[in-house]
C-alpha positions in Angstrom: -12.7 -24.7 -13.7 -12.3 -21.2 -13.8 -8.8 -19.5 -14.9 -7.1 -16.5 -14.2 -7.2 -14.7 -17.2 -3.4 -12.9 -19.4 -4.6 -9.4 -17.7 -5.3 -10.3 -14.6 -2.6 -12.8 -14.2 -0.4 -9.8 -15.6 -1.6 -7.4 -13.4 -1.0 -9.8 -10.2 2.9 -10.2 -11.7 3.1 -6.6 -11.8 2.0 -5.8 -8.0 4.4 -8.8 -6.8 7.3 -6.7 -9.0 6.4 -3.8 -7.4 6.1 -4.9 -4.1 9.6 -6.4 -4.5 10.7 -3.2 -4.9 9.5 -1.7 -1.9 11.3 -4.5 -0.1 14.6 -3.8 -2.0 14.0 -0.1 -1.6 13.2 -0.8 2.2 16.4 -2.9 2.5 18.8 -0.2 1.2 17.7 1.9 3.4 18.1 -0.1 6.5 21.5 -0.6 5.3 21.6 3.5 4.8 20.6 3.5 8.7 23.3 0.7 9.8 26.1 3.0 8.4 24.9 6.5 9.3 24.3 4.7 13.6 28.4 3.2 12.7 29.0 6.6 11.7 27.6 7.5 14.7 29.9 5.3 16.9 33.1 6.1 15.3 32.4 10.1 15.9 31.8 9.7 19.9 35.1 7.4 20.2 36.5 10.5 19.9 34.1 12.0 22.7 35.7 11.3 26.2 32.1 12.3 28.3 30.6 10.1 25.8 28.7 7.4 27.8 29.7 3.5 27.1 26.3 2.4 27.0 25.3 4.9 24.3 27.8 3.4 21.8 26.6 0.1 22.5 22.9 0.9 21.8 23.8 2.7 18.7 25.8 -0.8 18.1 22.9 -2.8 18.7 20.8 -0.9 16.9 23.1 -0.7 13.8 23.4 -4.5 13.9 19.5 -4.9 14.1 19.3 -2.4 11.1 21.9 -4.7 9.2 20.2 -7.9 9.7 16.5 -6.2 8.7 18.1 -5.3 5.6 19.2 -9.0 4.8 16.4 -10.0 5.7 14.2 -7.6 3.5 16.3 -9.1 0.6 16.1 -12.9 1.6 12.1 -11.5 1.4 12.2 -9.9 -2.0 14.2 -12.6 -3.6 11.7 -15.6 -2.6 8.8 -13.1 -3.7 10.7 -13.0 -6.8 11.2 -16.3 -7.0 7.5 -16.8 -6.6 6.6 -14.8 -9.1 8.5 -16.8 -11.9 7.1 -19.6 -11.0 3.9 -17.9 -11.5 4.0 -16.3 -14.5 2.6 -18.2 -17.2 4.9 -18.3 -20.1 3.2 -16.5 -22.7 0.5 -18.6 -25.1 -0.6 -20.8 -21.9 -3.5 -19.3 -21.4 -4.5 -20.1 -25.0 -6.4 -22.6 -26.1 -4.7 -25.5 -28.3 -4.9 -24.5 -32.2 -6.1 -26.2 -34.4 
């Protein structure tokens, strides 16, 4: 049976951090996106010869912005989750003393 060995197995923990990071990153600035498109919104209320339709898209789209953001977060907390389960707590990989 071959097993992973510390550095390796360390190495693997360490992308999966990193990579949860991205997502995080990635999720806050959906979120960024959802409030600068509401922003958006608010501003042509004020804007009489603003078309209807172009406050709903900008609705729509800050909604879909919003929900990628959860959703980026639900991601990075299962990866996290993953990776605890993962990492082997440390003298695993070592042999039984004697």
């Amino acid at each position: 049976m071959v097993t992973e060995s510390a550095r390796a197995s360390a190495a693997h923990a360490d992308e999966l951090l990193a990579h949860i990071g991205r997502l995080r990153a990635d999720a806050d600035l959906m979120d960024g996106y959802a409030r600068r498109l509401r922003a958006t919104v608010t501003t042509l209320d004020g804007c009489p010869t603003a078309p209807e339709w172009g406050r709903q898209a900008l609705e729509r789209q800050a909604a879909a912005c919003a929900s990628a953001a959860v959703r980026l977060r639900t991601a990075a907390e299962a990866l996290l989750a993953h990776a605890r389960v993962d990492r082997p707590t440390r003298g695993a990989m070592s042999g039984p003393s004697s």
